[in-house]
C-alpha positions as CSV (number, residue, x, y, z in Angstrom):
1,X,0.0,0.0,0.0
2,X,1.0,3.1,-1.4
3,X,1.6,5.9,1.7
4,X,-0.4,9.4,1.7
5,X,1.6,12.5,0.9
6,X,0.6,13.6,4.0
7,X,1.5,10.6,5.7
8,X,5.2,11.0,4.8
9,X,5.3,14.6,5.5
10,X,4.4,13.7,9.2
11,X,6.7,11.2,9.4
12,X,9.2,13.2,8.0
13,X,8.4,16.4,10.8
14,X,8.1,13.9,13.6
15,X,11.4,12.3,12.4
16,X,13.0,15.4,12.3
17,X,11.9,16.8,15.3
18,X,13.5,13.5,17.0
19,X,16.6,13.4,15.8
20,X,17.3,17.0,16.1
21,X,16.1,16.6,20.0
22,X,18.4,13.5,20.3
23,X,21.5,15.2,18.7
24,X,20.9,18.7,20.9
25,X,20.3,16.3,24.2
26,X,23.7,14.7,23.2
27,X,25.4,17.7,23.1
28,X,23.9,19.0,25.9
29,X,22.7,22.4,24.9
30,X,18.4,21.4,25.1
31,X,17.0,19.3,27.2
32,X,13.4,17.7,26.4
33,X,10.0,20.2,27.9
34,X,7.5,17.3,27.1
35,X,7.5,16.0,30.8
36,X,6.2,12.4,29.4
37,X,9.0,12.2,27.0
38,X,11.7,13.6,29.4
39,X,10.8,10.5,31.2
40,X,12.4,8.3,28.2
41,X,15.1,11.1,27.7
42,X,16.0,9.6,31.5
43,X,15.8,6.1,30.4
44,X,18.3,6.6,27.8
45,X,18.7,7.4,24.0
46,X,17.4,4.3,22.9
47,X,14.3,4.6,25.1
48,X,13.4,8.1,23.9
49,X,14.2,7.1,20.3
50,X,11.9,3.8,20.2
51,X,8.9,5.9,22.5
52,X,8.8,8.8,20.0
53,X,8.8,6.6,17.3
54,X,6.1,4.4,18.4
55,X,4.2,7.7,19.6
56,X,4.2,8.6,15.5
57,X,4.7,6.0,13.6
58,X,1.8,3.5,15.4
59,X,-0.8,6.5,14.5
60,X,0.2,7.3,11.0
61,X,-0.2,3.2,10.5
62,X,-3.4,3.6,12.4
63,X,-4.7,6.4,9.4
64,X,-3.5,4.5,6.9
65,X,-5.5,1.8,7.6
66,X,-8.3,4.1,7.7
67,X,-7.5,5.8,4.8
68,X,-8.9,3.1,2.8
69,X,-12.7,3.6,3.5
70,X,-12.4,7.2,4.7
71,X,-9.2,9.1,2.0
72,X,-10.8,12.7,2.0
73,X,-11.3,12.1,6.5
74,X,-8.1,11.2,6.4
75,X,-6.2,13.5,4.4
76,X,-7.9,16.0,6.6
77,X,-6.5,14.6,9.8
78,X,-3.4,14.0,8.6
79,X,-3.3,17.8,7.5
80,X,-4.4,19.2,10.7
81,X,-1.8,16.9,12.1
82,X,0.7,18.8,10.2
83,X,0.1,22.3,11.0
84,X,-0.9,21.3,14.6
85,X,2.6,19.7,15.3
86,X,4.2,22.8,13.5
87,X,2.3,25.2,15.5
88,X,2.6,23.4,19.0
89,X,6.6,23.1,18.2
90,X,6.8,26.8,17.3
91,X,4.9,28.1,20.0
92,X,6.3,25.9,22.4
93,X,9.7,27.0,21.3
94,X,8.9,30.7,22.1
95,X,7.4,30.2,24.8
96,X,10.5,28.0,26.2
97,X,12.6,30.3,25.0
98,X,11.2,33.7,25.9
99,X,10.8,32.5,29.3
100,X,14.6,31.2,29.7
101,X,14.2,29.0,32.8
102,X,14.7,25.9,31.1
103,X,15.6,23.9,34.8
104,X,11.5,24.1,35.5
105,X,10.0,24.1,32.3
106,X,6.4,22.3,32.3
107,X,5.0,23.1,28.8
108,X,2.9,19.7,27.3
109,X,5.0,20.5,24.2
110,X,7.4,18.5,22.5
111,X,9.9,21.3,22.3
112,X,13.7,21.8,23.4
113,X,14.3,24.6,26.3
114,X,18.2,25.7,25.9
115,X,20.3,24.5,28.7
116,X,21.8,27.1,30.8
């Protein structure tokens, strides 16, 4: 089965998004804000690279299975996905950032808060 255009552009932001948080973590200048994923971040690289995977790859599968019976519902998610995850990352990026207490960050968003 052929995957959505949109599909792969998720996949491709979420990817992104994870290995540009696993390569700042490394060098230590971000640490994660997501407090569920800092929990993985904890556990080690491999636990924070298989839980964000599985956090967007198990729902893009899920749509394309959907996408089947329901194409135009499901391009429609998978669009709103998009901008959604681009807006929540930007937003939560200024708002980490603007702030600048990266130590006590709580923000839901899956966004890097420079380390100090």
């Amino acid at each position: 089965m052929k995957l959505a255009r949109e599909s792969w552009w998720l996949g491709l932001i979420c990817t992104a998004d994870m290995l540009l948080t696993a390569w700042l973590l490394a060098r230590g200048q971000a640490q994660e804000a997501n407090p569920i994923m800092r929990y993985y971040v904890d556990m080690g690289l491999m636990a924070f690279l298989a839980a964000k995977s599985l956090l967007f790859i198990a729902p893009i599968f899920v749509l394309e299975l959907i996408r089947r019976q329901r194409p135009k519902t499901v391009q429609t998610v998978l669009r709103a996905g998009i901008a959604l995850y681009l807006i929540s990352y930007g937003v939560g990026t200024l708002q980490v950032n603007a702030r600048g207490d990266s130590a006590d960050t709580h923000s839901e968003s899956s966004v890097l808060a420079p380390q100090r």
